[in-house]
C-alpha atoms as one frame of an Amber mdcrd trajectory, in Angstrom:
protein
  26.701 -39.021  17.939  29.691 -40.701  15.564  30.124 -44.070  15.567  32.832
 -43.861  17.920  31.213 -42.083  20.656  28.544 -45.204  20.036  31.283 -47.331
  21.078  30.060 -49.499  24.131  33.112 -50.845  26.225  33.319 -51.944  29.922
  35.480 -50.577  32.759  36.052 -53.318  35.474  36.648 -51.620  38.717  38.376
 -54.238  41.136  40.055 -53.779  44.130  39.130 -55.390  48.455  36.060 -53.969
  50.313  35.916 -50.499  51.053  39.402 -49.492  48.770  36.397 -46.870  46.558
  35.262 -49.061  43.882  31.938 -47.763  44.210  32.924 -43.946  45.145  35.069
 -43.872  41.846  32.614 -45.616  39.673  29.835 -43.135  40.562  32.350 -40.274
  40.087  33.160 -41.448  36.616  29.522 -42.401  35.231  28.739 -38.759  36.166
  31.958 -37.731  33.199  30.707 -39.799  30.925  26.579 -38.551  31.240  27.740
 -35.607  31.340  29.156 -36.423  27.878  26.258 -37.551  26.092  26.985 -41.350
  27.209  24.932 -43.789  28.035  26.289 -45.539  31.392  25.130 -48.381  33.736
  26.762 -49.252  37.309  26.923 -53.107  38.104  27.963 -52.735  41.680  28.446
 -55.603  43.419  26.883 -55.266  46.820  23.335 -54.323  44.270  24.039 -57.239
  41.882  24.566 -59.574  44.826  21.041 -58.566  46.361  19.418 -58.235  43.248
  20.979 -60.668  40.236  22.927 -63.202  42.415  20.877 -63.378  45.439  21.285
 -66.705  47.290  24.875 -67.070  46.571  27.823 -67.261  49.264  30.825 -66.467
  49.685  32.770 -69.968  48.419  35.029 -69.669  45.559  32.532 -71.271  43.409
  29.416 -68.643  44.496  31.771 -65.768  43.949  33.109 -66.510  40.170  29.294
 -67.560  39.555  28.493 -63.572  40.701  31.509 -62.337  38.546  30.377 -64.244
  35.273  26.966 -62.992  35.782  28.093 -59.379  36.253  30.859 -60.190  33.290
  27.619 -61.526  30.951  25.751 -58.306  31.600  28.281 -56.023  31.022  28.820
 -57.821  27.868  25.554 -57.500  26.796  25.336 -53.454  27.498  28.376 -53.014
  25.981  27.761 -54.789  22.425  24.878 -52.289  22.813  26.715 -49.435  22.874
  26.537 -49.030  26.886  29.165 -48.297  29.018  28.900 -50.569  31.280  30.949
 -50.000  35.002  31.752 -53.315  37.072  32.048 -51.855  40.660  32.813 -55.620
  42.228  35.743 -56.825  44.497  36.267 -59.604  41.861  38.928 -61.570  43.865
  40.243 -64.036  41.295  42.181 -62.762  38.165  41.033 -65.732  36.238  37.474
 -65.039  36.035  38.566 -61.521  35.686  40.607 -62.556  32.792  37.486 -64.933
  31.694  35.765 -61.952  31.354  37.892 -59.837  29.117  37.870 -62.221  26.577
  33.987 -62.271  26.693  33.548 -58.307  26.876  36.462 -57.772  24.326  36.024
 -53.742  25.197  37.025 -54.161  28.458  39.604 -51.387  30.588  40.451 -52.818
  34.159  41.481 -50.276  36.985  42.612 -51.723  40.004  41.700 -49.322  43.065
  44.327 -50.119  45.283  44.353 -49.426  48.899  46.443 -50.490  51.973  44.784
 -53.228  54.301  45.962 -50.845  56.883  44.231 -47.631  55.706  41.243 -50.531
  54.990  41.047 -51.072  58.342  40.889 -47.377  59.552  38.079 -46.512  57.161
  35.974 -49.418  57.783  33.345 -47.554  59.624  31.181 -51.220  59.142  33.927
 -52.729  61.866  34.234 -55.397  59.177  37.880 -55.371  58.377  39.059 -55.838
  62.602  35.751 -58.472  62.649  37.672 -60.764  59.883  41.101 -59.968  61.538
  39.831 -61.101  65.233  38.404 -64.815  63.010  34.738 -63.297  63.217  34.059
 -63.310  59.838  34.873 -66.417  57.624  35.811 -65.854  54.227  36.831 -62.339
  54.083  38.504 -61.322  51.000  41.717 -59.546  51.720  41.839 -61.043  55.203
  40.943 -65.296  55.159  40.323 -65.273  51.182  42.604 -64.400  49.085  42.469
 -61.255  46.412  44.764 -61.815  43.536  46.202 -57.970  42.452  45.584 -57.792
  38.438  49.029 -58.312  36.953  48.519 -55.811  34.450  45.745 -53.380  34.650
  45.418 -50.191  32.548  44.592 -48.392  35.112  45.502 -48.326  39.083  43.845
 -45.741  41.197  45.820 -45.533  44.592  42.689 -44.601  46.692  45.204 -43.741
  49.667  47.040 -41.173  47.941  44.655 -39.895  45.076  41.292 -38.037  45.872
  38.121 -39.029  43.708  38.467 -36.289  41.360  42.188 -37.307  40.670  41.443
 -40.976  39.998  38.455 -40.204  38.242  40.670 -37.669  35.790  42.953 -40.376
  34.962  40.623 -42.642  34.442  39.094 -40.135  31.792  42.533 -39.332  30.207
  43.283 -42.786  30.066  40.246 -43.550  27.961  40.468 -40.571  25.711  44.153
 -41.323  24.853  43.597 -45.067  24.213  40.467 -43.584  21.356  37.814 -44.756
  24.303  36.014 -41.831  24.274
């Protein structure tokens, strides 16, 4: 393996609950292996039951779970790890906090109507936070600031996995990622 294909970098998948953070990260860490790369998924829903356990859902409780996700990623990364964020990560500026730590860092918004949210949410959890029964639902009583400029934006609604996943791929091959 060159130098280059040693490269570690992160890709920060962002985007509201249920938009296919997690879907698209998996279907993208499967490329990469498949390429001789070594890959780790930080997915949020893990990291908060495993690294960040204890922690709510107050602004202050959710950039604490984004740094820590941010701090490992950096870590794998400087290692030569690709290292996949798979986290709703509401708030651009710990988002933007977190470039500037990673340095390698590729941001792909998934972006997905609240209405086509709502009619995949097989959880209920979308028309629970729009009838007031959840508190602090991003997208819904919390906000979710849209990255301003992302390299990437995969339109879950109108893309399939495999599309998303190919741009993603192209993406990093014509920007010398991969």
């Amino acid at each position: 393996m060159s130098a280059d294909q040693a490269k570690g970098f992160c890709l920060w998948f962002t985007g509201l609950s249920g938009a296919g953070k997690s879907t698209l990260s998996k279907a993208v860490s499967e490329v990469l292996r498949g390429r001789g790369r070594n890959v780790e998924i930080l997915d949020g829903d893990e990291v908060r039951e495993n690294l960040s356990k204890g922690l709510g859902f107050s602004r202050e409780d959710r950039d604490t779970n984004i740094r820590r996700i941010g701090y490992v990623c950096h870590l794998l990364s400087r290692n030569g790890v690709i290292a996949i964020s798979a986290a709703i990560s509401p708030y651009r500026s710990i988002r933007d906090e977190n470039r500037k730590r990673i340095g390698n860092f590729v941001e792909i918004f998934v972006k997905c109507p609240i209405d086509v949210l709502v009619h995949r949410d097989v959880k209920g959890l979308y028309k629970k936070a729009l009838a007031g029964e959840i508190k602090n639902f991003t997208g819904i009583s919390d906000p979710y600031e849209e990255p301003l400029e992302p390299e990437i934006i995969a339109h879950s609604d109108t893309e399939t996995v495999e599309q998303s996943a190919s741009k993603i791929i192209k993406y990093l091959e014509e920007h010398k990622w991969l």
